[in-house]
C-alpha atoms as an extended CHARMM CRD file, in Angstrom:
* protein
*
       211  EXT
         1         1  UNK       CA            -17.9890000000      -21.8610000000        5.3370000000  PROA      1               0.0000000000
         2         2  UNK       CA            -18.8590000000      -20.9250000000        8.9990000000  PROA      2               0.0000000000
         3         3  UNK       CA            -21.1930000000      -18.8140000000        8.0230000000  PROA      3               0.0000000000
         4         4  UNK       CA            -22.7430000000      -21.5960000000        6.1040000000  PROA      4               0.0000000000
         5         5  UNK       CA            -22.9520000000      -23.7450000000        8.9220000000  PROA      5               0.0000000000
         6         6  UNK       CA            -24.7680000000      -21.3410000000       10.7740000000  PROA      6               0.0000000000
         7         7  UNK       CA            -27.5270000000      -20.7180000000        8.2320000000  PROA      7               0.0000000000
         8         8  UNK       CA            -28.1480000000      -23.9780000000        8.1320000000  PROA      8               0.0000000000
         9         9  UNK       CA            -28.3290000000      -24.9630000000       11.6860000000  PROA      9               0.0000000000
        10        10  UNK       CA            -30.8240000000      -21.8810000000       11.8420000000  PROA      10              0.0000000000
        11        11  UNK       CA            -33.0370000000      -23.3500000000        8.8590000000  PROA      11              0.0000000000
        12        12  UNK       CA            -32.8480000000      -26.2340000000       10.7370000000  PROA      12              0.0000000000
        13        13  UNK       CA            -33.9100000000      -25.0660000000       14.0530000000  PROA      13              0.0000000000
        14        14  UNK       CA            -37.0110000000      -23.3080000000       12.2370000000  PROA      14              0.0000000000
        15        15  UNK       CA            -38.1050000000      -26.4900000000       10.3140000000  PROA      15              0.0000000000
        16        16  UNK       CA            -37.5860000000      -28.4200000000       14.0790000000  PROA      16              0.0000000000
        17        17  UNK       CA            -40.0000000000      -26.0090000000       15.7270000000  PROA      17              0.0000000000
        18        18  UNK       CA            -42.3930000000      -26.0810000000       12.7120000000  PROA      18              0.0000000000
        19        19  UNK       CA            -42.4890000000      -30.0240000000       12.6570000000  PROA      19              0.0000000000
        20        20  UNK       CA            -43.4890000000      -30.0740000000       16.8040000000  PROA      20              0.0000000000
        21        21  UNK       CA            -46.1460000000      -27.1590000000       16.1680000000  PROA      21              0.0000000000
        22        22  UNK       CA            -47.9150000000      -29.4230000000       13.4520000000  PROA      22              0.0000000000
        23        23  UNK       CA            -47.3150000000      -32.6200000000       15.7440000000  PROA      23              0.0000000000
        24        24  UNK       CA            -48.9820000000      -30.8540000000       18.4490000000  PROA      24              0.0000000000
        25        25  UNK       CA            -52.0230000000      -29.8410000000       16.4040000000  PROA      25              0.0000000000
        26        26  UNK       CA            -52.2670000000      -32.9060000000       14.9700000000  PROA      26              0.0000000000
        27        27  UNK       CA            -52.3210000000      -35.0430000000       18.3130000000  PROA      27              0.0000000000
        28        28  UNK       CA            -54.8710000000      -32.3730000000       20.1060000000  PROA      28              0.0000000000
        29        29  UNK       CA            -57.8920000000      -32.9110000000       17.0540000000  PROA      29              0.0000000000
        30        30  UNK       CA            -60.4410000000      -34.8440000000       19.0100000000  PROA      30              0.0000000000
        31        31  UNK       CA            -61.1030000000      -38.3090000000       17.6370000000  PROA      31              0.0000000000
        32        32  UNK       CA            -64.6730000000      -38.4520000000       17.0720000000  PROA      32              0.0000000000
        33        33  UNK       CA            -66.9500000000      -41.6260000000       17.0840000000  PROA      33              0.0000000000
        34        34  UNK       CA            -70.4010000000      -42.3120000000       15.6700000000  PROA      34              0.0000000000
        35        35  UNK       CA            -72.8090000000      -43.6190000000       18.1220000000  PROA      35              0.0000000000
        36        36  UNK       CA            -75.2470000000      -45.9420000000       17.3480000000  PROA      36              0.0000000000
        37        37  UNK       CA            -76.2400000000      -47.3360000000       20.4090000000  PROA      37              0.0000000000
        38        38  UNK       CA            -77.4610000000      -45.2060000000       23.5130000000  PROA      38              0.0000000000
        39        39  UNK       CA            -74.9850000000      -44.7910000000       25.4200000000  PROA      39              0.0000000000
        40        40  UNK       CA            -75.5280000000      -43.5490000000       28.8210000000  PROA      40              0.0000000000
        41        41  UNK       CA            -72.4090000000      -42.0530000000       30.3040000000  PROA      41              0.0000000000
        42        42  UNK       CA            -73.2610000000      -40.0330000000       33.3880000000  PROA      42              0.0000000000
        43        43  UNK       CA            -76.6420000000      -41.3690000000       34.9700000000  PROA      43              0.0000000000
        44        44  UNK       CA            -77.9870000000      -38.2030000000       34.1600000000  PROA      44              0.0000000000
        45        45  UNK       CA            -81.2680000000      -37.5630000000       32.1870000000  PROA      45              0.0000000000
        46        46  UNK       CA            -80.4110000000      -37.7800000000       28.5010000000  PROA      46              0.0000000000
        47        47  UNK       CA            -82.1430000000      -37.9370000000       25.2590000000  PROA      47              0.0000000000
        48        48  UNK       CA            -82.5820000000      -42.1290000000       25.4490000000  PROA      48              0.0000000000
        49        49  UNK       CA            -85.1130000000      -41.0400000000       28.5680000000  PROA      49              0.0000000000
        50        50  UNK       CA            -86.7450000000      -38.3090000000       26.5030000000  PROA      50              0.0000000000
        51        51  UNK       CA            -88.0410000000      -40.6370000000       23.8070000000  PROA      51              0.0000000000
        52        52  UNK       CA            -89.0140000000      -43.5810000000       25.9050000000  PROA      52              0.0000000000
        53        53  UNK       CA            -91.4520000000      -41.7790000000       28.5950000000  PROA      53              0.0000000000
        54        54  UNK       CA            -92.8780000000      -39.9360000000       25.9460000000  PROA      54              0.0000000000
        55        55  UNK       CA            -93.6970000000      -42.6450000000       23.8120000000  PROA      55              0.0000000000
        56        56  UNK       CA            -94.9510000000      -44.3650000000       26.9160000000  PROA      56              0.0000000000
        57        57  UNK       CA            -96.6670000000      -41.8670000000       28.2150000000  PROA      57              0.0000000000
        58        58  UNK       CA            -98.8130000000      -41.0120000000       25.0270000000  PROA      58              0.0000000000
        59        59  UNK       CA            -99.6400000000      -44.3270000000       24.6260000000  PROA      59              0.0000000000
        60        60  UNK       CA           -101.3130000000      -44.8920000000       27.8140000000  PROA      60              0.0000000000
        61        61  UNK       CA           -103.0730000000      -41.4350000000       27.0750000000  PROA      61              0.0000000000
        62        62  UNK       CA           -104.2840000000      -43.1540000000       23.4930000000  PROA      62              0.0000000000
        63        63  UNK       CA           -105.4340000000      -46.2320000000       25.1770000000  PROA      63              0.0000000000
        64        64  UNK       CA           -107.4500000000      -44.3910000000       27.8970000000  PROA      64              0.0000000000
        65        65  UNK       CA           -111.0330000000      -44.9750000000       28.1730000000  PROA      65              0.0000000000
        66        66  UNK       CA           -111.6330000000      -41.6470000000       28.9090000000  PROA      66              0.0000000000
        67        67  UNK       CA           -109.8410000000      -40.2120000000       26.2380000000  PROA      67              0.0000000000
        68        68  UNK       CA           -111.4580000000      -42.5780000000       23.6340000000  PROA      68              0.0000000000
        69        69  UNK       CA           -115.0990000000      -41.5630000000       24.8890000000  PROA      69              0.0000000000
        70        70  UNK       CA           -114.1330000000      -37.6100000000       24.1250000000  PROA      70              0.0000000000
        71        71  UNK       CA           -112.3080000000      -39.0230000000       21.0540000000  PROA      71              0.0000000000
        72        72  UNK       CA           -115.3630000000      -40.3290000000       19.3880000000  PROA      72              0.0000000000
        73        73  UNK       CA           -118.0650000000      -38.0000000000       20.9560000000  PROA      73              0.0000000000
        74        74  UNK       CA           -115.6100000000      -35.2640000000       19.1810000000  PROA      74              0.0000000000
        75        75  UNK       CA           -115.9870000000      -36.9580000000       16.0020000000  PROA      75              0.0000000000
        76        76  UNK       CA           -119.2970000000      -37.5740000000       16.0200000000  PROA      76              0.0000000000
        77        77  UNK       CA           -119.8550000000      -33.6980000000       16.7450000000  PROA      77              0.0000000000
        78        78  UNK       CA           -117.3160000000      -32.3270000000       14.2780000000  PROA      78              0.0000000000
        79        79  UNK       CA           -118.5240000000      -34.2590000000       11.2660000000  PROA      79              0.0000000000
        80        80  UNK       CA           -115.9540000000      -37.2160000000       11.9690000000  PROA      80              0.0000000000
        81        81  UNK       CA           -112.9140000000      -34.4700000000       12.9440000000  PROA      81              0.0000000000
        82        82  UNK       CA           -110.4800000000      -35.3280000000       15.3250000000  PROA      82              0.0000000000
        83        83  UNK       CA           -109.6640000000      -33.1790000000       18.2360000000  PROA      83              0.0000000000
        84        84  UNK       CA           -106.5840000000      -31.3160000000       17.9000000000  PROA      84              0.0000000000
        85        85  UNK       CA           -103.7830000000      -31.0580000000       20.8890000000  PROA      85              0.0000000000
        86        86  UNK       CA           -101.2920000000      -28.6080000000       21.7780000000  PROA      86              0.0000000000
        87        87  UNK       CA            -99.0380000000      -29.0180000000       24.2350000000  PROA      87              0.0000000000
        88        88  UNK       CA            -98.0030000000      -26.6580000000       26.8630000000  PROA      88              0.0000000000
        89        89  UNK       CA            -94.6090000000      -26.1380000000       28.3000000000  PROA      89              0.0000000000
        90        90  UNK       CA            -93.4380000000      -28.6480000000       30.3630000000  PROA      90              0.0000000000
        91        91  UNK       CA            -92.1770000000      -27.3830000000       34.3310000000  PROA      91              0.0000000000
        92        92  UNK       CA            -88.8740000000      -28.5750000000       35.1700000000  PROA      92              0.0000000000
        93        93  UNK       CA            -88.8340000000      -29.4350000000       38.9790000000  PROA      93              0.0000000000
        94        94  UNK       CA            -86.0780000000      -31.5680000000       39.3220000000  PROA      94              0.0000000000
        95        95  UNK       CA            -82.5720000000      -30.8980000000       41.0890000000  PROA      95              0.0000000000
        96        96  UNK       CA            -80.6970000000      -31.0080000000       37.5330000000  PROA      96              0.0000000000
        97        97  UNK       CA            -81.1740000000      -28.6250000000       34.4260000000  PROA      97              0.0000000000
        98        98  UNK       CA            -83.3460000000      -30.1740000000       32.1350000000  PROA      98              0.0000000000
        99        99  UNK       CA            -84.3660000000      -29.1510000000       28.1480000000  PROA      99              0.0000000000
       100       100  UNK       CA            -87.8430000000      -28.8140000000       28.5840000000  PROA      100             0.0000000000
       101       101  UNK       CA            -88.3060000000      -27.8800000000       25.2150000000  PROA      101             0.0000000000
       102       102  UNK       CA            -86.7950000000      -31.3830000000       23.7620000000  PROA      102             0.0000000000
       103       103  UNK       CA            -89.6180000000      -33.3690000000       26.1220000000  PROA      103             0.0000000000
       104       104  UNK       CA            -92.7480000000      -30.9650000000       24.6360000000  PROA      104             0.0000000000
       105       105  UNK       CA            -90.6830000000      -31.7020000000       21.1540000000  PROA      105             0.0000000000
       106       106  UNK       CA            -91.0310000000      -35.6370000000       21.8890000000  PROA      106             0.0000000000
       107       107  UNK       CA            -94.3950000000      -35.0870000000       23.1970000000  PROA      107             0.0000000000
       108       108  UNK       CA            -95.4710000000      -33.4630000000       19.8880000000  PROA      108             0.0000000000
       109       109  UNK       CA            -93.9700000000      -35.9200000000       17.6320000000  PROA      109             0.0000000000
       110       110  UNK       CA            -95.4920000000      -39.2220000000       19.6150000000  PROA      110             0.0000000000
       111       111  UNK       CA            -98.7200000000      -37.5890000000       19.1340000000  PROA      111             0.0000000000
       112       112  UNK       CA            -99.0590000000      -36.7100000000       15.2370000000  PROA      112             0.0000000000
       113       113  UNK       CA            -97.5120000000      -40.0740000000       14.7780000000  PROA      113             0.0000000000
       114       114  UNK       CA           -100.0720000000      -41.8580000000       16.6640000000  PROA      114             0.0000000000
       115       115  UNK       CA           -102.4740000000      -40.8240000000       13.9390000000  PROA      115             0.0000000000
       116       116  UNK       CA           -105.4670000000      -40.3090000000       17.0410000000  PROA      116             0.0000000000
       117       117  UNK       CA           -105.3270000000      -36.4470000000       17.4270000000  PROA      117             0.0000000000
       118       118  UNK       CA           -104.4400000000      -33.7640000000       15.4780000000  PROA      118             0.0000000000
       119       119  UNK       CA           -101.9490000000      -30.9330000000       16.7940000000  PROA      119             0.0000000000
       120       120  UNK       CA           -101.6950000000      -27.1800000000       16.4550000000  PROA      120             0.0000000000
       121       121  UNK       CA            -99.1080000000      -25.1070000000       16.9830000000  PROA      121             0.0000000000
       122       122  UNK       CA            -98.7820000000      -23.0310000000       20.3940000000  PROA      122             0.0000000000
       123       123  UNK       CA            -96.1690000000      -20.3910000000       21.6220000000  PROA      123             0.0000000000
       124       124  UNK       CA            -93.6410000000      -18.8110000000       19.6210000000  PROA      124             0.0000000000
       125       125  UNK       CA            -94.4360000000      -20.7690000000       16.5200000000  PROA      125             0.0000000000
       126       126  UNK       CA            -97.6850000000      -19.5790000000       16.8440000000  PROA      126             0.0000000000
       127       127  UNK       CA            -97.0130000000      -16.1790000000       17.1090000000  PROA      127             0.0000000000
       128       128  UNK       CA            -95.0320000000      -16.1890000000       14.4710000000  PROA      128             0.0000000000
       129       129  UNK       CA            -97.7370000000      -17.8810000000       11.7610000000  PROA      129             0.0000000000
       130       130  UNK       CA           -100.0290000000      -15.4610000000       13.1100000000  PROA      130             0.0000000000
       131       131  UNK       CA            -97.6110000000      -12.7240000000       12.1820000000  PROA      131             0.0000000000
       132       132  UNK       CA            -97.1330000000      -13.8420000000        8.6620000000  PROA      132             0.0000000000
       133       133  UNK       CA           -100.7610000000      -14.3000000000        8.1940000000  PROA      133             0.0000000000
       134       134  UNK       CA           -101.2370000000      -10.5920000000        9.3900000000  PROA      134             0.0000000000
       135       135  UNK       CA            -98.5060000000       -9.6480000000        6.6050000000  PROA      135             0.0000000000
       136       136  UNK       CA            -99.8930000000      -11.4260000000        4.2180000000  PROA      136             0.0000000000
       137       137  UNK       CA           -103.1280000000       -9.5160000000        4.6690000000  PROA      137             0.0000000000
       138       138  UNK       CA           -101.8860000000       -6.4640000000        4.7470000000  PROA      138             0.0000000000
       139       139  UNK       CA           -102.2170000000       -5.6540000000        1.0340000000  PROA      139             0.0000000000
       140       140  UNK       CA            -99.1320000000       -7.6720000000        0.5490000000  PROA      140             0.0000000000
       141       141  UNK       CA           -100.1930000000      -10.4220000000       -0.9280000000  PROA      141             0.0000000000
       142       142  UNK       CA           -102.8860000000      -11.3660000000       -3.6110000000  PROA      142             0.0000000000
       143       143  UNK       CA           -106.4760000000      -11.7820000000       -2.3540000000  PROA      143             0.0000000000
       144       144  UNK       CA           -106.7090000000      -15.3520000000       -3.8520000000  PROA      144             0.0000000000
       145       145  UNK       CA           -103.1590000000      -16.3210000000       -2.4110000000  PROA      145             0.0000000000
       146       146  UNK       CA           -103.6500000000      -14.5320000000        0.9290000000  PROA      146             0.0000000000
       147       147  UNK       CA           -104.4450000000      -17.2560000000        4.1420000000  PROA      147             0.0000000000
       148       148  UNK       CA           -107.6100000000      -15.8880000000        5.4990000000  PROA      148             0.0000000000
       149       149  UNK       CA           -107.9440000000      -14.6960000000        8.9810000000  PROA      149             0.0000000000
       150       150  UNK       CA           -110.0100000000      -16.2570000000       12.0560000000  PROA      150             0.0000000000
       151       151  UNK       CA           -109.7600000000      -19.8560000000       10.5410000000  PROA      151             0.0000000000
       152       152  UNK       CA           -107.4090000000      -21.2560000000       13.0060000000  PROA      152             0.0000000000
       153       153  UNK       CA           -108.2180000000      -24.6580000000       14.6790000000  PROA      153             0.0000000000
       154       154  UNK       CA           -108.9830000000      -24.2220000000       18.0010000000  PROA      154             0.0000000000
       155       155  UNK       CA           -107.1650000000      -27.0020000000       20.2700000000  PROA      155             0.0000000000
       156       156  UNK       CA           -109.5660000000      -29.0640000000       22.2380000000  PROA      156             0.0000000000
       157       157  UNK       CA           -107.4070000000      -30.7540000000       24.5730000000  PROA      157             0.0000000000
       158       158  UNK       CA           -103.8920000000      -29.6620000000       26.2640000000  PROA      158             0.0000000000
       159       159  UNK       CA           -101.1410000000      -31.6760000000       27.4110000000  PROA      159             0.0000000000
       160       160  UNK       CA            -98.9290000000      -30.2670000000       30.5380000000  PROA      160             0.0000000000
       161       161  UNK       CA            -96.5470000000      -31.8400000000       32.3560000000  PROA      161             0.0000000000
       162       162  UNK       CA            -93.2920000000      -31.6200000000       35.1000000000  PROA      162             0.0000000000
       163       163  UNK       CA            -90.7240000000      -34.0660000000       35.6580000000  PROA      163             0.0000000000
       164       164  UNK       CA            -89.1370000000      -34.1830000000       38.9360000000  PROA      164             0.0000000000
       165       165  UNK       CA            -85.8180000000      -36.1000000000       40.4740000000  PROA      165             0.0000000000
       166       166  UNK       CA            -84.9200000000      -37.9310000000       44.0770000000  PROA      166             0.0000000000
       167       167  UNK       CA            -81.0310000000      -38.6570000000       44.2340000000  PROA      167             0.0000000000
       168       168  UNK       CA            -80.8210000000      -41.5060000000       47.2960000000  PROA      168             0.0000000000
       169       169  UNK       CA            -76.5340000000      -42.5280000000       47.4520000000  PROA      169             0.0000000000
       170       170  UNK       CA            -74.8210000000      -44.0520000000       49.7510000000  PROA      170             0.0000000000
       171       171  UNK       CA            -71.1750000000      -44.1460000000       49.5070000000  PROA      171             0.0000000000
       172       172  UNK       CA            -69.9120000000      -44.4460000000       46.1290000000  PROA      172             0.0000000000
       173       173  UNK       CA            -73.3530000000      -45.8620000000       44.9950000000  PROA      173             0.0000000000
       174       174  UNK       CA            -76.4510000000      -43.6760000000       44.0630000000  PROA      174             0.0000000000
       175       175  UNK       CA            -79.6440000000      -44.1900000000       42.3540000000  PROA      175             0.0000000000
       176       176  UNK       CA            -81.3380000000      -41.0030000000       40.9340000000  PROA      176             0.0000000000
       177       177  UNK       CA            -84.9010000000      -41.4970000000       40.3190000000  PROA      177             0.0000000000
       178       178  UNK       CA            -86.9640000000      -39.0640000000       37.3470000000  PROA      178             0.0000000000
       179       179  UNK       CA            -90.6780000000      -38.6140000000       37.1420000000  PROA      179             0.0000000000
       180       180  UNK       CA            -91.9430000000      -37.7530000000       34.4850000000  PROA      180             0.0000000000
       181       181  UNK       CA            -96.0710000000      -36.7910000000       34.6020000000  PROA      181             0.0000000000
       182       182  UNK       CA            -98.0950000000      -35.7930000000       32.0230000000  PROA      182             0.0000000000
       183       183  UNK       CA           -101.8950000000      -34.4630000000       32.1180000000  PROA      183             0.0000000000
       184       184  UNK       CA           -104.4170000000      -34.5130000000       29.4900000000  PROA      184             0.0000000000
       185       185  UNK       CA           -106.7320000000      -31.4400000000       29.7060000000  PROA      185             0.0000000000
       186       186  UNK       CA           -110.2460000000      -30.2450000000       27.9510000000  PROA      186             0.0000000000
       187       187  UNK       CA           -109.9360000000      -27.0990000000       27.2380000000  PROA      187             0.0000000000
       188       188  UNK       CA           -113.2930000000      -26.1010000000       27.1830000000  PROA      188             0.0000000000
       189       189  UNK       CA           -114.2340000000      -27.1170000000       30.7550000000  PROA      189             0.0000000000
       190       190  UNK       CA           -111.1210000000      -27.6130000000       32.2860000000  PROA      190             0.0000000000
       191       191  UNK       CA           -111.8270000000      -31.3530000000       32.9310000000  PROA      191             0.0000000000
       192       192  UNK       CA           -108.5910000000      -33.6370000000       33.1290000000  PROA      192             0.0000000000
       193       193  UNK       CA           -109.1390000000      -36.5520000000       31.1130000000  PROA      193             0.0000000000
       194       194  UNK       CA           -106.0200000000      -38.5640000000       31.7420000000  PROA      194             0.0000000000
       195       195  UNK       CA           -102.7590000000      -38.8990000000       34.0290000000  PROA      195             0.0000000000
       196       196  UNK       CA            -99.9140000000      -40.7380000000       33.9520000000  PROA      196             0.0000000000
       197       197  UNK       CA            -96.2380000000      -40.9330000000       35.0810000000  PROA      197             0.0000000000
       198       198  UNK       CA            -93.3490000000      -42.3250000000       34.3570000000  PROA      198             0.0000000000
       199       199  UNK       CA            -90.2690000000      -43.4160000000       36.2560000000  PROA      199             0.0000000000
       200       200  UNK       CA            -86.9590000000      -44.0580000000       35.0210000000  PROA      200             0.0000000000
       201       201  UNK       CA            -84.5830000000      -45.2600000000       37.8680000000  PROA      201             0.0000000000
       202       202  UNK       CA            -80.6870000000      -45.0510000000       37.3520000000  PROA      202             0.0000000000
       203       203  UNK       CA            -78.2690000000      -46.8810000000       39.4570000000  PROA      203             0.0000000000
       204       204  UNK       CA            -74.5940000000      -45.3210000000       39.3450000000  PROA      204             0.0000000000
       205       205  UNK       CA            -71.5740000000      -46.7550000000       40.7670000000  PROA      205             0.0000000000
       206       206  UNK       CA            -68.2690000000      -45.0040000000       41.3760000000  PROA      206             0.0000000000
       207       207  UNK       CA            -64.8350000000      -45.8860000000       41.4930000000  PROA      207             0.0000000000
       208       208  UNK       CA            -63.9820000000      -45.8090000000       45.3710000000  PROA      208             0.0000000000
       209       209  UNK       CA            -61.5470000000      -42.9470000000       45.6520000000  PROA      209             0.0000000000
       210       210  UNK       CA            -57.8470000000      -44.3080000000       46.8910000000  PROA      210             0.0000000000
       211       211  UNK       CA            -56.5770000000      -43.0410000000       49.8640000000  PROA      211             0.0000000000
């Protein structure tokens, strides 16, 4: 009967420990929310920021006189074509690491949806069509299937850009300041055709730390 006792009071040990080792898992599984409002947490550059200056930003480009002019003098020269874009790697000069690669991303997508210019790919993606197009001439695919060689579209105009940061605080109260500027560029004679920056201005305040 002893015996008994024992076994169980082992069993029941084991089952104890098993029950707080599930508990345990259980209450560290993050709770996750959807978001569907920006919400900006840290004061920090964040994807909200991204979408706004570039959606500003290309559509004081689009509403440039400038840019019209070459707009419509390209047309009228390329049998009604519009000019295509590409859009260069943007420099990161501010104190904070920034994607770069998500601002060219937004830049890209405000201007094929603007419907004004066209856009070609540049960089890797480039390199990497060209490679497939090299493959596919290479006696690996049929001649009627094959994409030709030497038809690319040449871009007319490039966009570049930086975006840059001033952090003023003063106790437990800062304001961090991002510029964003973008430049419109002919490609063929290296003319800029339009500037513009941005500025979003974030004012953070902290918790005053208790003594």
């Amino acid at each position: 009967m002893k015996h008994f006792s024992i076994k169980n009071l082992c069993i029941g040990r084991i089952a104890a420990a098993a029950l707080v080792i599930i508990l345990a898992s259980c209450s560290s599984t993050p709770k996750v929310t959807r978001v569907e409002q920006q919400a900006d947490l840290s004061g920090y550059w964040d994807d909200n920021d991204v979408q706004q200056v570039c959606n500003k930003l290309i559509e004081g480009c689009l509403a440039s006189n400038n840019v019209d002019r070459f707009v419509n003098l390209y047309a009228q020269n390329h049998k009604g074509e519009q000019p295509a874009a590409i859009v260069l790697p943007f420099k990161n000069a501010s104190s904070e690491h920034i994607d770069m690669q998500i601002v060219s991303n937004n830049m890209r997508a405000s201007i094929v949806n603007s419907g004004r210019l066209d856009f070609v790919e540049g960089g890797g993606a480039r390199d990497a069509i060209r490679a497939e197009r090299a493959d596919q001439s290479n006696n690996n695919s049929s001649e009627e299937t094959a994409a030709a060689m030497g038809n690319e579209t040449g871009a007319a105009l490039a966009f570049t850009g930086e975006v840059r940061s001033i952090i003023d605080s003063a106790g437990n109260v800062s304001t961090r300041t991002y510029y964003v500027k973008a430049t419109l560029t002919n490609i063929e004679t290296n003319r800029i055709l339009w500037e513009g920056t941005e500025t979003v201005r974030k004012n953070i305040k902290r918790s005053a730390l208790k003594p």
